[in-house]
TORFI-500662 format. One record per residue (C-alpha): residue in three letters; x, y, z; chain. Coordinates in steps of 0.05 Angstrom, whole numbers. Example, Ala and Ser with C-alpha at 12.3 -4.5 7.8 and 13.67 -1.06 7.14 Angstrom:
! residues 2
r,u,v,w,c
ALA,246,-90,156,A
SER,273,-21,143,A
***
This chain:
! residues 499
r,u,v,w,c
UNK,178,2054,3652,A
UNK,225,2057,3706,A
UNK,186,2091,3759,A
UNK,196,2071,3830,A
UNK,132,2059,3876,A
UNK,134,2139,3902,A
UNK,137,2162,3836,A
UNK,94,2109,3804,A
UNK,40,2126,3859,A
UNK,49,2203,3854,A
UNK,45,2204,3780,A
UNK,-22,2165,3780,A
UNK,-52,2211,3834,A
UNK,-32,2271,3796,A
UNK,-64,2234,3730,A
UNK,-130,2233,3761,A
UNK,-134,2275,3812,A
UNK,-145,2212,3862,A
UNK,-122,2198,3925,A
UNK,-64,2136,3932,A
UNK,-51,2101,3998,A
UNK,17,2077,4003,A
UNK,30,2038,4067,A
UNK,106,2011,4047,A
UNK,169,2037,4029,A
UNK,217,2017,3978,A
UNK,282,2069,3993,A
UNK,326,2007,4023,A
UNK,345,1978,3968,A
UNK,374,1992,3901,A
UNK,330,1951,3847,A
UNK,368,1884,3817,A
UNK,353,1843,3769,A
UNK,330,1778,3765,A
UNK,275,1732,3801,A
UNK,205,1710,3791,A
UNK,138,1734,3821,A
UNK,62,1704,3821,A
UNK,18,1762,3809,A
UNK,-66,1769,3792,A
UNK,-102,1794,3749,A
UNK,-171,1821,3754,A
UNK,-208,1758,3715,A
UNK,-187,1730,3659,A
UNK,-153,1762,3593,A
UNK,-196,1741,3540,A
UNK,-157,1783,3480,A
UNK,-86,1783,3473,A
UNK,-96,1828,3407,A
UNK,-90,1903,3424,A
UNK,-147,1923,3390,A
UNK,-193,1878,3418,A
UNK,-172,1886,3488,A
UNK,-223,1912,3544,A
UNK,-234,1888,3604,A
UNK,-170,1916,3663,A
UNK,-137,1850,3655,A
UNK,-132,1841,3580,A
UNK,-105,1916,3583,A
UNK,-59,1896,3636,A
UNK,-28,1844,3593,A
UNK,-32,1881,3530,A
UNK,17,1939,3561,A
UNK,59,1889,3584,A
UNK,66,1859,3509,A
UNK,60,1922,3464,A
UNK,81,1989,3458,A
UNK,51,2045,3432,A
UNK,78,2103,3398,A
UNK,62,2147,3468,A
UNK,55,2128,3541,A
UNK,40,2171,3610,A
UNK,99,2198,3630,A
UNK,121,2202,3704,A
UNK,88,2272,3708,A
UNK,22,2253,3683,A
UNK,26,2283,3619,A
UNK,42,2246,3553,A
UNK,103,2222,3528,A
UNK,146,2203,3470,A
UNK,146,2111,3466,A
UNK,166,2082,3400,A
UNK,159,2160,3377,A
UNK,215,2216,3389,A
UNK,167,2264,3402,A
UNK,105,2288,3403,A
UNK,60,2307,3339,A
UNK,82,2358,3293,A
UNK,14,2381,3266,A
UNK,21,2428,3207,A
UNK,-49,2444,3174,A
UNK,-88,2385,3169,A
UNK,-22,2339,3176,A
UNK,6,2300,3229,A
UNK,77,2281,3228,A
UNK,104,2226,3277,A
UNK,194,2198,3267,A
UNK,200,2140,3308,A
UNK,251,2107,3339,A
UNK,305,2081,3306,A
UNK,330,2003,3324,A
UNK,277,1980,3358,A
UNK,261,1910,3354,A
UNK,199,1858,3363,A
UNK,214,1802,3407,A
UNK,220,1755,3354,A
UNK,286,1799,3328,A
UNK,249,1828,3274,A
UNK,253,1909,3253,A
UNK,192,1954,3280,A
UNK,195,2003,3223,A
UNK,141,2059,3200,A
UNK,105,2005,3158,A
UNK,85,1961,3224,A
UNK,56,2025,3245,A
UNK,17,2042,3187,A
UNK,-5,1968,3183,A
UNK,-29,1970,3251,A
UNK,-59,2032,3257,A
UNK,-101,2025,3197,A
UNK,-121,1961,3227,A
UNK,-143,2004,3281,A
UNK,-184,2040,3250,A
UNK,-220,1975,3209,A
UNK,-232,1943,3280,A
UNK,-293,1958,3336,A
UNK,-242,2001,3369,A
UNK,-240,2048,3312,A
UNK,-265,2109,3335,A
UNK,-200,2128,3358,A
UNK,-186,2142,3301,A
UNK,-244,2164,3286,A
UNK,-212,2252,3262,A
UNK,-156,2217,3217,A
UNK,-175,2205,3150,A
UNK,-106,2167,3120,A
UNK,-46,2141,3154,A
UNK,19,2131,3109,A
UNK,92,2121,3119,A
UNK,129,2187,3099,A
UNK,210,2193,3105,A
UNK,213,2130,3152,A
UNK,157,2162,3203,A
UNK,88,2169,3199,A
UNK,41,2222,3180,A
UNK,-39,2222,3188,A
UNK,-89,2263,3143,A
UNK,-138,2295,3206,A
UNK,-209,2312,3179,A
UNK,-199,2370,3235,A
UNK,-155,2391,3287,A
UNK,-150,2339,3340,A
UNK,-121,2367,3413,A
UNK,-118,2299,3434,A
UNK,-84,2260,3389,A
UNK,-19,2242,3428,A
UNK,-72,2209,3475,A
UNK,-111,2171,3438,A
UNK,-51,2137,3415,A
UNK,-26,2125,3478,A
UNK,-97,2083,3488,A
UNK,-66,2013,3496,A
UNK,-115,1991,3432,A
UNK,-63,2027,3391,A
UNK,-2,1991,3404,A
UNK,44,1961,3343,A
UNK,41,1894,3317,A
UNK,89,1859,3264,A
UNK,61,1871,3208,A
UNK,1,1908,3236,A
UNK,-19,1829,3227,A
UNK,-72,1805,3297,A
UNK,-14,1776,3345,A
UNK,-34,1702,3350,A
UNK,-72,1685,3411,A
UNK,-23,1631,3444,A
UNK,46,1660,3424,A
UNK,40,1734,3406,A
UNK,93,1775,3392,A
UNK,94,1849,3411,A
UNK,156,1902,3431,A
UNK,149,1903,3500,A
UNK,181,1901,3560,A
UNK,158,1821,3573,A
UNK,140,1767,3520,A
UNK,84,1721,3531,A
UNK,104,1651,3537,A
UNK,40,1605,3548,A
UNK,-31,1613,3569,A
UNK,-59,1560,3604,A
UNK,-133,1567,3609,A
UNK,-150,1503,3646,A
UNK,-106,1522,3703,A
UNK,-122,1600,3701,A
UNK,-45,1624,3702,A
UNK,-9,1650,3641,A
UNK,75,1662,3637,A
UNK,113,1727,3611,A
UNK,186,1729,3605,A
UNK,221,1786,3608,A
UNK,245,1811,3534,A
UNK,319,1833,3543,A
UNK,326,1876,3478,A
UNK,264,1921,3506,A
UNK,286,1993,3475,A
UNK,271,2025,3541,A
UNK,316,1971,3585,A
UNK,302,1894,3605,A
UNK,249,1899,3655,A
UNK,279,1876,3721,A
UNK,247,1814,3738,A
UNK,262,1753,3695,A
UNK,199,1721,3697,A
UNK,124,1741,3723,A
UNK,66,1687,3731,A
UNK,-10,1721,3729,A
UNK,-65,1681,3756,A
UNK,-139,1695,3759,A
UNK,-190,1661,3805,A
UNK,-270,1629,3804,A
UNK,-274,1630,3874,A
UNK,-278,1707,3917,A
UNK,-224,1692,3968,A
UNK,-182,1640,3924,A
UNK,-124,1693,3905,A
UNK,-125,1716,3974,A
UNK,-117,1638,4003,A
UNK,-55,1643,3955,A
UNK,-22,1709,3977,A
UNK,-29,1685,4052,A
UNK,6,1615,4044,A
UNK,62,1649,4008,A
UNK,38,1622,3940,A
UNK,35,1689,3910,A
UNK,73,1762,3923,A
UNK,17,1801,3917,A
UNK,-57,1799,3914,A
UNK,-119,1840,3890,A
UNK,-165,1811,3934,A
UNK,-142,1825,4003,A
UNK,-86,1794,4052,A
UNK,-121,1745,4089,A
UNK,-186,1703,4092,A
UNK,-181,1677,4162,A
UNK,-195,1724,4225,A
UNK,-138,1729,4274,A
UNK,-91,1709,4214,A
UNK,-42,1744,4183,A
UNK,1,1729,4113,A
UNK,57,1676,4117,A
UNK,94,1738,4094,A
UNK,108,1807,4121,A
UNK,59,1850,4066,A
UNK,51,1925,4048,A
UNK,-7,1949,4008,A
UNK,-20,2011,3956,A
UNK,-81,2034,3930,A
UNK,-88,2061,3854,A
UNK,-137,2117,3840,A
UNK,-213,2101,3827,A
UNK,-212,2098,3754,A
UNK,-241,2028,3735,A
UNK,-316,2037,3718,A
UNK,-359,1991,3738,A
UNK,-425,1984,3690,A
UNK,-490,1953,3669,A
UNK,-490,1945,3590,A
UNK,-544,1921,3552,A
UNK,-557,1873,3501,A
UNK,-601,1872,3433,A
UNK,-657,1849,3458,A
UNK,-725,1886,3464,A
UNK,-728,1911,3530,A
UNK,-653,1930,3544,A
UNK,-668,1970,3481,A
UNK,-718,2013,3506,A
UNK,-681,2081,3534,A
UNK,-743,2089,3593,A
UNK,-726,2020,3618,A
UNK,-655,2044,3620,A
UNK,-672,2096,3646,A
UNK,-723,2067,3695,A
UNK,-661,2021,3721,A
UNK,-610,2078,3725,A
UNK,-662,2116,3780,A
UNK,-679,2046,3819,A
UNK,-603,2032,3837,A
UNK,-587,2055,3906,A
UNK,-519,2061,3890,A
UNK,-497,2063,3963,A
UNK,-499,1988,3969,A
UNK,-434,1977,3920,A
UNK,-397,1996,3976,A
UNK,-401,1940,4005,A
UNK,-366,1897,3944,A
UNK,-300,1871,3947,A
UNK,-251,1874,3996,A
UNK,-239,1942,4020,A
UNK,-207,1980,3965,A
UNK,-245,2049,3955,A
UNK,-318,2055,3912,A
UNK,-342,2117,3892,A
UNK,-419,2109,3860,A
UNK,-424,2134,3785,A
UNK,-467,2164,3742,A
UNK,-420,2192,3698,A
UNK,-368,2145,3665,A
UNK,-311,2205,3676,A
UNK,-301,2205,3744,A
UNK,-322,2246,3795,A
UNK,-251,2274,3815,A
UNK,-233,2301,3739,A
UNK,-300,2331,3728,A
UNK,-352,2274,3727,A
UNK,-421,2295,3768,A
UNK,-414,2289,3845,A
UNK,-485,2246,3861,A
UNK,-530,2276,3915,A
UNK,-565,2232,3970,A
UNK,-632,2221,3930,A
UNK,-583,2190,3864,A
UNK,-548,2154,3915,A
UNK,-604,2121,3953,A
UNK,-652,2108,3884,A
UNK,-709,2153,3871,A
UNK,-760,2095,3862,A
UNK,-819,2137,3842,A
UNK,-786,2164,3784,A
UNK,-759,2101,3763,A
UNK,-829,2071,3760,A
UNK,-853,2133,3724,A
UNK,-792,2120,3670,A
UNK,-809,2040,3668,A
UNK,-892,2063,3659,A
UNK,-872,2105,3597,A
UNK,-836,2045,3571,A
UNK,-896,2008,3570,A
UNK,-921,2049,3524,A
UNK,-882,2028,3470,A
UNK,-872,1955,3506,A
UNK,-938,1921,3520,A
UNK,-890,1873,3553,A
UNK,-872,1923,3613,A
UNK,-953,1931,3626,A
UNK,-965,1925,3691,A
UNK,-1014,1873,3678,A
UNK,-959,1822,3651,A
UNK,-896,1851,3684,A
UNK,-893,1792,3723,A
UNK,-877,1748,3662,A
UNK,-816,1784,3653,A
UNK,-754,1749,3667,A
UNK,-692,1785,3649,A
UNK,-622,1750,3641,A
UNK,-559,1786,3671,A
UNK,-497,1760,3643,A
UNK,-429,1764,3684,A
UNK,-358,1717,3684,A
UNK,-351,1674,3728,A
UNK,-270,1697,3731,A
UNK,-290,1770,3757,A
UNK,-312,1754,3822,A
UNK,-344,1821,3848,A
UNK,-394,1817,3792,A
UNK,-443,1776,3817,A
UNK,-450,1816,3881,A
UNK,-451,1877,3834,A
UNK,-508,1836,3796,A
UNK,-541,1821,3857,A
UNK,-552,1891,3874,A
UNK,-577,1897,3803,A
UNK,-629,1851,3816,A
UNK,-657,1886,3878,A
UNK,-659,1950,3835,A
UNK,-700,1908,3786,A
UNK,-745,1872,3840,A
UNK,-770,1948,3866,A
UNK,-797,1962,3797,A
UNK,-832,1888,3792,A
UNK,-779,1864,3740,A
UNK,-755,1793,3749,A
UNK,-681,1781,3734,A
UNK,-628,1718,3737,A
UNK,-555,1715,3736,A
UNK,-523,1671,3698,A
UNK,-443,1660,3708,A
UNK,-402,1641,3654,A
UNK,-330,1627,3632,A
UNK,-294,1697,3610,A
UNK,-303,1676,3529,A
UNK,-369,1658,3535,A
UNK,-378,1722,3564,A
UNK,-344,1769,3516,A
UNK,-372,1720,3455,A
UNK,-449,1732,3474,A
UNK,-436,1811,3499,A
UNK,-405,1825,3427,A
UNK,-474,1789,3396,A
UNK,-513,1827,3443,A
UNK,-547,1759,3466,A
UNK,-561,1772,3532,A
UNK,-607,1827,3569,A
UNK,-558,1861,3616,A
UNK,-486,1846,3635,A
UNK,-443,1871,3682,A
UNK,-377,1918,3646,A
UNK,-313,1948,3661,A
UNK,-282,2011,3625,A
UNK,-216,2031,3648,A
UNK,-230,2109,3663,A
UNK,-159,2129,3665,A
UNK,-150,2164,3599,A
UNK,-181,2247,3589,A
UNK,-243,2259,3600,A
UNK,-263,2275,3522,A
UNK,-238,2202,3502,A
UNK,-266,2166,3572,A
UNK,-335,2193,3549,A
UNK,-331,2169,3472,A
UNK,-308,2095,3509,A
UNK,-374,2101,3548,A
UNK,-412,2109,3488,A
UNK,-384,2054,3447,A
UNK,-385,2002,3507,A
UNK,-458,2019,3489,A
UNK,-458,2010,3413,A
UNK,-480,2082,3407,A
UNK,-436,2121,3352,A
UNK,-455,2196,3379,A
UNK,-387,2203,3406,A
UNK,-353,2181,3346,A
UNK,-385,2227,3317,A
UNK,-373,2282,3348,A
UNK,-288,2259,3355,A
UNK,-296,2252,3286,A
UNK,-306,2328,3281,A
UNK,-244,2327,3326,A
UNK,-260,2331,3395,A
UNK,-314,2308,3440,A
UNK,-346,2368,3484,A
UNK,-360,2336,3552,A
UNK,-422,2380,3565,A
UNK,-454,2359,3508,A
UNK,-438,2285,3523,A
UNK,-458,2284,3592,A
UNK,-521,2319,3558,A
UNK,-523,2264,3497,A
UNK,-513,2204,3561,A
UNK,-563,2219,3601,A
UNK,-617,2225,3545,A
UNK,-597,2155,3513,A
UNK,-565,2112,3577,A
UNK,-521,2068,3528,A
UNK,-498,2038,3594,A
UNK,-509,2055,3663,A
UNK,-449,2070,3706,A
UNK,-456,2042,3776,A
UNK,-384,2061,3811,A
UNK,-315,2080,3796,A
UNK,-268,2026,3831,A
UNK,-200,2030,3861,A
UNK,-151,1971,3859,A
UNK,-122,1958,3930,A
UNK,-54,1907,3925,A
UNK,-26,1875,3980,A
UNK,43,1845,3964,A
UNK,101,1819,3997,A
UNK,152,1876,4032,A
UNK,210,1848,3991,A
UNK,174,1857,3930,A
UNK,194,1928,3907,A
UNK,166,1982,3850,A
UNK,95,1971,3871,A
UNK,53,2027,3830,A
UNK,-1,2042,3779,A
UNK,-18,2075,3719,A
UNK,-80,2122,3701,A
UNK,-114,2066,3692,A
UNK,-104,2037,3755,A
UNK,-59,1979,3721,A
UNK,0,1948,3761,A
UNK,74,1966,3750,A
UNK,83,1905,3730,A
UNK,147,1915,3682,A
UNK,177,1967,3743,A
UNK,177,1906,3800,A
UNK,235,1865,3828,A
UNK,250,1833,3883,A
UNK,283,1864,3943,A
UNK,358,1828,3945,A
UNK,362,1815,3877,A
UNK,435,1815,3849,A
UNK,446,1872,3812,A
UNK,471,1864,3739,A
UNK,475,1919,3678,A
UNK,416,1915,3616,A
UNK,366,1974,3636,A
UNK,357,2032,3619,A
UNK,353,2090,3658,A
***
């Protein structure tokens, strides 16, 4: 956890294979403890329970609030968390020993039965298919062993995923005051006001992070966070440094650049016609996928049709996928009509389809926009309708809506990003097949482009501005700020991390 910004940068590069722009340096100063910092989040974190966590901000403060029993280690592999090491598999029998003396933040044990609790949680919840190859989880000799149903290559991973992080009790953490292990404890939510509070957690088993308190906002408006960030309200921003030309920040700012590996998508809802896989399908070949370039506010876009990305083996797009091919797309949306006397062309122009996005996640109704145009070409009327951030996730789990506009963090191998894509989508193929014990990515990118249980539309970098004196700027795989690796440049230095 205690990665500088070179490393931190390096090490999420290496994870992905992506590119990351680092414009500051942070080799003047020795880190100190101490200080607090306004930071953002990307919209606003709906869950605070691991294993209903989603969207890049509630996984943001999730790994700031939990650990897991594995993490990505400096070098981009996996490492040893709340375990000492990594899996001993011995037929069809995992064995995990865990840490000894680590506590929750309320001063309570974490011991092998928080870890069974939680994990079999895990594998009750929607976010069960990670679990999806083991087929019993008990406490053995104070560790934990699983029962696989077959060999499973990449287990270690899939409990790094920050859905399987420990709870007290494997209990769900309650929503205003939940307690976790990690590095910071979360110390109020205030909705009304968009900001929430952590505070750092000194008896973190990997060292008190070094800042003693962080404030995360999120925003309604496109170029509120950046308004903040330039008046000095905030020591870094997601959203750009300044929203007035000729101006600059109040303060002297650097900026860093994660790699693209937050996928932007379309999902669908129960309804008939986002049910229909030609109509999907139909959509998928309308989108001229060049236009998302132009959303938000510089940081880098690379258009999807694969959820993996591109740069760890996703499919490159051509210049017909990423201009549209129009004529197919009406060919796909004719065959729908087949089955859906709605899509005739006599009465498509009764059709009025509803895409949902929140209102907190402020590229998504340009994404939606461009959604709409797609739509338009093939005669398909649509509306967006912008909603608070519960509203949202409350009527995408029900599937009330037609289309909505998604984010998967793409940061984890390619075998699990693919069996995310497929559950965003409510379709259990992948689960399936990790069931079995791995997911083969040729069959799935086979499997997703018969079925389209979403459509990606662009993997998305995250591009932070922040203050010079704010130090240990970096991201993980999943293009998440350092947040628990920060301080502030002066700091006085004082003893309580660990190395």
């Amino acid at each position: 956890m205690a990665a500088r910004l070179t490393l931190a940068a390096v090490t999420a590069a290496a994870l992905v294979g992506g590119a990351v722009s680092v414009r500051t340096a942070d080799a003047e100063s020795r880190p100190g403890y101490g200080g607090a910092v306004v930071g953002t989040l990307l919209g606003e974190p709906v869950a605070v329970d691991p294993v209903a966590a989603r969207s890049h901000a509630e996984l943001t403060v999730v790994g700031l609030v939990f650990d897991g029993l594995y993490r990505t280690a400096p070098d981009g592999g996996l490492a040893p968390h709340l375990a000492v090491a990594l899996p001993e598999v011995a037929g069809d029998r995992a064995r995990i020993a865990l840490r000894a003396g680590v506590t929750f933040q309320d001063g309570s044990p974490l011991d092998a039965a928080d870890v069974v609790a939680s994990l079999r949680r895990l594998a009750r919840s929607d976010a069960g298919w990670i679990l999806a190859s083991v087929a019993a989880i008990d406490a053995v000799n104070g560790g934990v062993e699983l029962t696989l149903r077959a060999p499973t290559p990449d287990l270690a991973a899939l409990l790094a995923l920050p859905q399987a992080a420990i709870t007290p009790d494997g209990e769900p953490p309650k929503a205003k005051a939940p307690i976790g292990s990690g590095p910071f404890q979360l110390v109020g939510i205030d909705r009304g006001r968009r900001r929430l509070g952590l505070r750092a957690f000194d008896g973190h088993f990997a060292g008190r992070p070094y800042l003693d308190e962080i404030e995360l906002r999120w925003f309604d408006e496109a170029d509120a966070e950046a308004r903040l960030f330039e008046s000095g309200g905030a020591q870094l921003s997601q959203r750009g440094a300044t929203v007035f030309a000729g101006h600059q920040p109040k303060y002297a700012a650097g900026e860093i650049e994660s790699p693209a590996t937050l996928l932007i998508y379309v999902g669908f809802g129960k309804r008939p016609i986002p049910g229909n896989r030609d109509f999907r399908q139909a959509l998928h070949l309308a989108l001229a996928r060049t236009g998302f370039a132009a959303v938000g506010t510089g940081e880098r876009i690379e258009p999807a049709i694969d959820p993996v990305p591109a740069e760890v083996g996703g499919a490159s797009l051509d210049a017909a996928t990423r201009a549209g091919r129009l004529d197919a797309a009406k060919l796909a949306l004719a065959h729908a009509a087949g089955t859906l006397p709605a899509l005739a062309s006599a009465r498509l122009g009764q059709v009025r389809l509803e895409i949902l996005i929140d209102e907190t996640r402020t590229d998504d109704r340009a994404v939606a926009e461009r959604v709409v145009r797609a739509l338009d070409k093939l005669g398909v009327g649509a509306t967006i309708t912008a909603v608070s951030a519960g509203d949202a996730a409350r009527r995408v789990a029900a599937g009330a809506c037609d289309l909505f506009i998604g984010q998967l963090v793409a940061g984890a191998p390619p075998p699990l990003v693919w069996t995310a894509a497929f559950e965003a989508g409510g379709d259990p193929w992948a689960r399936r097949q990790l069931a079995k014990g791995s997911v083969d990515p040729a069959r799935a990118r086979a499997e997703f482009a018969r079925t389209l249980p979403i459509v990606p539309l662009y993997h998305r970098a995250v591009r932070v501005h922040h203050r010079r004196d704010l130090r240990g700027v970096g991201f993980d795989g999943g293009a998440r700020i350092s947040f628990a690796d920060l301080f502030l440049f002066g700091a006085p230095e004082r003893s309580g991390r660990a190395p």
